[in-house]
RODREN-200902 format. One record per residue: y, z, x of N, C-alpha, C, O in turn. Coordinates in nm, 3 decimals, always signed. Layout:
# residues N
+---------+---------+---------+---------+---------+---------+---------+---------+---------+---------+---------+---------+
|  nnorth |     nup |   neast | canorth |    caup |  caeast |  cnorth |     cup |   ceast |  onorth |     oup |   oeast |
+---------+---------+---------+---------+---------+---------+---------+---------+---------+---------+---------+---------+
|       Y |       Z |       X |       Y |       Z |       X |       Y |       Z |       X |       Y |       Z |       X |
...
+---------+---------+---------+---------+---------+---------+---------+---------+---------+---------+---------+---------+
# end
This chain:
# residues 85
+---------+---------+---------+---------+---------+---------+---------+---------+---------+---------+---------+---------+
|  nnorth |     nup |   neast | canorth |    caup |  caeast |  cnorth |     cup |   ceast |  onorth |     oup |   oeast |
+---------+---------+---------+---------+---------+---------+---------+---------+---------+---------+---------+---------+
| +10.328 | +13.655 | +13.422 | +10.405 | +13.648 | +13.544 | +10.312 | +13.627 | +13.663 | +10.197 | +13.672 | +13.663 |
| +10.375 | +13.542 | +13.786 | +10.287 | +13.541 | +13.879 | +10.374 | +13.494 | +13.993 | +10.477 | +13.430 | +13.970 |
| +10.335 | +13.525 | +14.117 | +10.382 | +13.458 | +14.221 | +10.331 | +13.329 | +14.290 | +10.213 | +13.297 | +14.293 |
| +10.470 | +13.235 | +14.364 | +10.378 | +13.157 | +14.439 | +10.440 | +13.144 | +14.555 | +10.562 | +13.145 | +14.572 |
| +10.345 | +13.129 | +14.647 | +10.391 | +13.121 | +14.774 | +10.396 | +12.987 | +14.847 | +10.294 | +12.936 | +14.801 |
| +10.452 | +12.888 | +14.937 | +10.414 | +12.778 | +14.975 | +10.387 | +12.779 | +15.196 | +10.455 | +12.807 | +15.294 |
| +10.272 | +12.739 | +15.172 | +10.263 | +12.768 | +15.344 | +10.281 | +12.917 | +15.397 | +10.319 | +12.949 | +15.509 |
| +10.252 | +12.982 | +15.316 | +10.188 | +13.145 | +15.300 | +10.334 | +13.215 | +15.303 | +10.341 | +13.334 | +15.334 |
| +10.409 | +13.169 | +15.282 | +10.544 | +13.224 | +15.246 | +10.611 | +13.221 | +15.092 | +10.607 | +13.122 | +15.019 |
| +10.671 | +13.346 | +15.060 | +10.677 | +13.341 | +14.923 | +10.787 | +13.264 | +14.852 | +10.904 | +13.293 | +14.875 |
| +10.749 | +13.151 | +14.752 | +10.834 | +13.102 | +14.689 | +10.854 | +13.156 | +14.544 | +10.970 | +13.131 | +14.511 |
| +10.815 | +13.193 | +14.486 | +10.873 | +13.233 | +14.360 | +10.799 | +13.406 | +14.344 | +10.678 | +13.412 | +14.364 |
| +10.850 | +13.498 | +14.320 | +10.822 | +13.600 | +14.283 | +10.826 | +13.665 | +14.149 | +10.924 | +13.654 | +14.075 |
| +10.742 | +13.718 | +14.123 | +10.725 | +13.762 | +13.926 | +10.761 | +13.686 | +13.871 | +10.828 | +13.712 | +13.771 |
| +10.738 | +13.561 | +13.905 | +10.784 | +13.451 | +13.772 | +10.694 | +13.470 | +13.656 | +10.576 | +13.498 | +13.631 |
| +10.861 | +13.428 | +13.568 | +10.782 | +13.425 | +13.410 | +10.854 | +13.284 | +13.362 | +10.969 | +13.241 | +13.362 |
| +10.722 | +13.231 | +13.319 | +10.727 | +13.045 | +13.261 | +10.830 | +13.103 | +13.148 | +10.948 | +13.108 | +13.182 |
| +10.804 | +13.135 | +13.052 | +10.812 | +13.180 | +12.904 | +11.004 | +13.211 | +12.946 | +11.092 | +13.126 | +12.935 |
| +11.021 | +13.345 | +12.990 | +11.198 | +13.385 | +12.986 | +11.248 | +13.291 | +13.081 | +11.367 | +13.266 | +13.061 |
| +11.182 | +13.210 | +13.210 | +11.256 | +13.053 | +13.270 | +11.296 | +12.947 | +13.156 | +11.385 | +12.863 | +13.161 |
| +11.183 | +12.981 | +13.027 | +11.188 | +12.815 | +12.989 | +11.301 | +12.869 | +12.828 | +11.346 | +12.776 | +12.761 |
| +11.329 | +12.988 | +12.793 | +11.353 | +13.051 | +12.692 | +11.266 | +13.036 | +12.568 | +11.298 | +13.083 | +12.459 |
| +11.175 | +12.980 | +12.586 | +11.082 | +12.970 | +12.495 | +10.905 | +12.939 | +12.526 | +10.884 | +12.882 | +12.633 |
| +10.806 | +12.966 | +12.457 | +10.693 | +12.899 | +12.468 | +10.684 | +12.738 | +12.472 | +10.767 | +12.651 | +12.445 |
| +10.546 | +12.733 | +12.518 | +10.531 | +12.556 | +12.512 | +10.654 | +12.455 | +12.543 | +10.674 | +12.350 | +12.483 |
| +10.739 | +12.510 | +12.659 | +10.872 | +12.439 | +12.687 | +10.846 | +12.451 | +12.869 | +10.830 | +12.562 | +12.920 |
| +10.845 | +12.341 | +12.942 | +10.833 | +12.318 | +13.034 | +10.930 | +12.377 | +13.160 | +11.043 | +12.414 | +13.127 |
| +10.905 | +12.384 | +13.253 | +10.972 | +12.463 | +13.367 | +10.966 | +12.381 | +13.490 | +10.852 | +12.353 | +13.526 |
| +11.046 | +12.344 | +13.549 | +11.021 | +12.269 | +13.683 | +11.106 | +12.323 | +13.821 | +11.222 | +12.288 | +13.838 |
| +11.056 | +12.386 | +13.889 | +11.038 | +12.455 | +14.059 | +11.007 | +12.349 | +14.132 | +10.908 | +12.276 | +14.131 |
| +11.168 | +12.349 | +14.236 | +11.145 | +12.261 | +14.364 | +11.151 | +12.349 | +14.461 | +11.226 | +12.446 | +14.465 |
| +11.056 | +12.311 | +14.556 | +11.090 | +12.406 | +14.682 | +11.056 | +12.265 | +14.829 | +10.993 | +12.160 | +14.843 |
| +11.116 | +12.327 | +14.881 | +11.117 | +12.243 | +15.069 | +11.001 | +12.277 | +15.156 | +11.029 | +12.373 | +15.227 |
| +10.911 | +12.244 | +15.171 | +10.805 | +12.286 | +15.282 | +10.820 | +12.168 | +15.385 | +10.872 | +12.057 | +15.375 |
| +10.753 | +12.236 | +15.493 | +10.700 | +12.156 | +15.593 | +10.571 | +12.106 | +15.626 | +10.494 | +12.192 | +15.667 |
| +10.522 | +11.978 | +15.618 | +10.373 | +11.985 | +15.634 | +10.320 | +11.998 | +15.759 | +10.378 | +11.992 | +15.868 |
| +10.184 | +12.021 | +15.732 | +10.123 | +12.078 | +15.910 | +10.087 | +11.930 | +15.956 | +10.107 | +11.822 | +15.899 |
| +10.027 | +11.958 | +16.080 |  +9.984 | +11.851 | +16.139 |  +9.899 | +11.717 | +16.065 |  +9.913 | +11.596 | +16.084 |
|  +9.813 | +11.789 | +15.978 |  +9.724 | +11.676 | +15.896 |  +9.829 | +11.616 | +15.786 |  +9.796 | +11.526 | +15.709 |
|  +9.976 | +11.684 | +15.784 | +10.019 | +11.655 | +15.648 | +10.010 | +11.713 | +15.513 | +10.047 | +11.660 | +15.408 |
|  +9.942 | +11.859 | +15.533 |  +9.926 | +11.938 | +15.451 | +10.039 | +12.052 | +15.405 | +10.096 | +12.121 | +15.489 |
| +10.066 | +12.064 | +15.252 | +10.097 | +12.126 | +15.247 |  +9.997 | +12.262 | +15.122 |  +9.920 | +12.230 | +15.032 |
| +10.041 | +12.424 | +15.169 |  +9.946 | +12.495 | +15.121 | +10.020 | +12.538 | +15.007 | +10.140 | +12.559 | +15.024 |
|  +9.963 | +12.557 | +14.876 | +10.052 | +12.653 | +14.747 |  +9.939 | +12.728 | +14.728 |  +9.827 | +12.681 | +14.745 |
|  +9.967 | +12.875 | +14.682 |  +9.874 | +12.954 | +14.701 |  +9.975 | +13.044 | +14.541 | +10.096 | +13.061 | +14.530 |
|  +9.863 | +13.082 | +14.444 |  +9.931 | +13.177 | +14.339 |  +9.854 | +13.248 | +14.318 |  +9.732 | +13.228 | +14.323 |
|  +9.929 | +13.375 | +14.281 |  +9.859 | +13.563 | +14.248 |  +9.938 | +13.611 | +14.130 | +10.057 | +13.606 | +14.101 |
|  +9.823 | +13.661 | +14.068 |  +9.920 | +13.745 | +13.942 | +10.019 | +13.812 | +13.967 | +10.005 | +13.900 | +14.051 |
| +10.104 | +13.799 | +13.926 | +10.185 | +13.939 | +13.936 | +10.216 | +14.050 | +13.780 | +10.290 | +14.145 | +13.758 |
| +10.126 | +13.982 | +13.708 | +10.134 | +14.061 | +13.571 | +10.015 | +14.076 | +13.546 |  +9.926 | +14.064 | +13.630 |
|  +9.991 | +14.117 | +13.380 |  +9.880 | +14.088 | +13.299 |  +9.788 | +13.980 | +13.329 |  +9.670 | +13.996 | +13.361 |
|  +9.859 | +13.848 | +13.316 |  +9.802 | +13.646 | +13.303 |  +9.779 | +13.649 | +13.382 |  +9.809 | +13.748 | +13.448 |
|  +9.668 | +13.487 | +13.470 |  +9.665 | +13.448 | +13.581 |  +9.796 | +13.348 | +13.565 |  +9.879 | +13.338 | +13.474 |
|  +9.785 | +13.293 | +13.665 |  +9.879 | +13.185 | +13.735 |  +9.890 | +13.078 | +13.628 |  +9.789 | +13.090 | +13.558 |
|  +9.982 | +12.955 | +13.571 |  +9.974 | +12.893 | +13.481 | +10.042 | +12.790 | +13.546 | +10.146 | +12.830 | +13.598 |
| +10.022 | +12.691 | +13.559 | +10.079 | +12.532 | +13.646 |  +9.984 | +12.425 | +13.535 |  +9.867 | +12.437 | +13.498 |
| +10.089 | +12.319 | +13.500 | +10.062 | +12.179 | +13.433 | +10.057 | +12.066 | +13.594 | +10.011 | +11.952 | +13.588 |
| +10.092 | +12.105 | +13.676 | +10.109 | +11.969 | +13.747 | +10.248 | +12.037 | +13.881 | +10.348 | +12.109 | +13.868 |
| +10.174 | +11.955 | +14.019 | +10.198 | +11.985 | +14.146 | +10.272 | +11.795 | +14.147 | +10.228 | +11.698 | +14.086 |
| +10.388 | +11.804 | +14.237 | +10.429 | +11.647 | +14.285 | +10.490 | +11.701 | +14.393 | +10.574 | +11.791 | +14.398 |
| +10.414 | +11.602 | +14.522 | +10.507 | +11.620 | +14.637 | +10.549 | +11.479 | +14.677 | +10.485 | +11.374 | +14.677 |
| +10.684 | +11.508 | +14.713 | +10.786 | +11.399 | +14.763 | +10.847 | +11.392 | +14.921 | +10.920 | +11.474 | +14.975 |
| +10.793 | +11.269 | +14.976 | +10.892 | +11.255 | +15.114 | +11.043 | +11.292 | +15.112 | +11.138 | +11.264 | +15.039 |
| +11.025 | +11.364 | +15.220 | +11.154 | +11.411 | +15.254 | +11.246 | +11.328 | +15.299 | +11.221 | +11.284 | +15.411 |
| +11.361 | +11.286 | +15.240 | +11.449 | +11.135 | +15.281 | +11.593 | +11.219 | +15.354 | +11.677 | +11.168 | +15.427 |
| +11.587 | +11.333 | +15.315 | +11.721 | +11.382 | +15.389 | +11.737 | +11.540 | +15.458 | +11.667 | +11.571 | +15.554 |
| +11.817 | +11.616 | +15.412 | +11.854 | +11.770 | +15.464 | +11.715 | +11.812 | +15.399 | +11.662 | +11.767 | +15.297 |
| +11.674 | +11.900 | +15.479 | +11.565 | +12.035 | +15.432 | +11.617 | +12.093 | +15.375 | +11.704 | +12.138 | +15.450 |
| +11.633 | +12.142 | +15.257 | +11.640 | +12.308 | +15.172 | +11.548 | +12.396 | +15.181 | +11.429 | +12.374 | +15.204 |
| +11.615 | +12.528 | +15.157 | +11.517 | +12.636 | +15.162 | +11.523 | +12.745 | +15.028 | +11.631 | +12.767 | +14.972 |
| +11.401 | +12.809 | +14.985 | +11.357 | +12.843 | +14.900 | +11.349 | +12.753 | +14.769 | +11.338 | +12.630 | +14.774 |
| +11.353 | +12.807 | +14.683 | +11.317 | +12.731 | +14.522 | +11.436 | +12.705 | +14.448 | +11.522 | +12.794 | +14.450 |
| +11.464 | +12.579 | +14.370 | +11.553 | +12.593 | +14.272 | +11.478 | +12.537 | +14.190 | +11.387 | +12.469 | +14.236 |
| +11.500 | +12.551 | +14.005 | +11.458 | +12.531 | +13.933 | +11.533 | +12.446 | +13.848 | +11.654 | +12.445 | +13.867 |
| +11.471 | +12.351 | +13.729 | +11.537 | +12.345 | +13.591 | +11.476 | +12.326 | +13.514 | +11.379 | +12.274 | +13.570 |
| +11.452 | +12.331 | +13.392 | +11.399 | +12.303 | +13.215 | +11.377 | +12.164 | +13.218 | +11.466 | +12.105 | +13.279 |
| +11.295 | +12.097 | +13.175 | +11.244 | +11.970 | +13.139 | +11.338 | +11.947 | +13.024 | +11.350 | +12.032 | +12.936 |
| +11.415 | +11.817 | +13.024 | +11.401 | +11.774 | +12.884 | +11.369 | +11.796 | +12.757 | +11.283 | +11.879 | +12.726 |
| +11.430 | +11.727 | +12.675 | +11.309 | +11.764 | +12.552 | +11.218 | +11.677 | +12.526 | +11.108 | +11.708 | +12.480 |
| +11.258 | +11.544 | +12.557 | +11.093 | +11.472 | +12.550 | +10.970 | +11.521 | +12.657 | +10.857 | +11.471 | +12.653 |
| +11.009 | +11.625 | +12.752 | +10.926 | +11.647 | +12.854 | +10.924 | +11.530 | +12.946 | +10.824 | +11.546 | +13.015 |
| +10.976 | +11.436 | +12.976 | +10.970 | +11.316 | +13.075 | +11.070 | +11.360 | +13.147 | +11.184 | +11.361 | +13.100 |
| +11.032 | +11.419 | +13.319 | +11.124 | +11.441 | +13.394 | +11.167 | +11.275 | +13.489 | +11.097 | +11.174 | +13.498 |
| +11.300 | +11.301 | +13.543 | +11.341 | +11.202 | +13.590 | +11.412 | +11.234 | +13.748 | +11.490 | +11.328 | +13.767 |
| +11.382 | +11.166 | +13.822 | +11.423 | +11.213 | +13.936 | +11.489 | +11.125 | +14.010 | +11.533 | +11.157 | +14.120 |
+---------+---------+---------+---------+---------+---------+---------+---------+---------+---------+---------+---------+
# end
């Protein structure tokens, strides 16, 4: 389990990959809304919150084309693992 925060604010708390994905070796995918700073930056910052460190396959950020959302929603990859957006 671990937390993550985006732009020092917390986005996911005690997450666990494993009971998100209902299984091992099964992918997990977290969207969240930030704002970037002036250079265009955005910050993700992760802390244990269990036993493990932090566990991430891969970060994608996307222009914002419409409404801002706030906090995280999630879903399960596929089963080929090829997400589609």
């Amino acid at each position: 389990m671990f937390d993550v925060s985006v732009n020092g604010a917390a986005a996911l708390t005690g997450f666990d990959i494993v009971a998100q994905a209902g299984a091992g070796r099964k992918a997990v995918v977290k969207e969240c809304a930030a704002a970037v700073d002036s250079l265009s930056r955005v910050f993700v910052g992760f802390a244990r919150a269990g036993a493990d460190n932090p566990c991430i396959s891969g970060i994608e950020t996307l222009e914002n084309t419409g409404a801002v959302g706030t906090g995280c929603r999630g879903k399960i990859a596929p089963a080929d693992g090829i997400h589609r957006f």
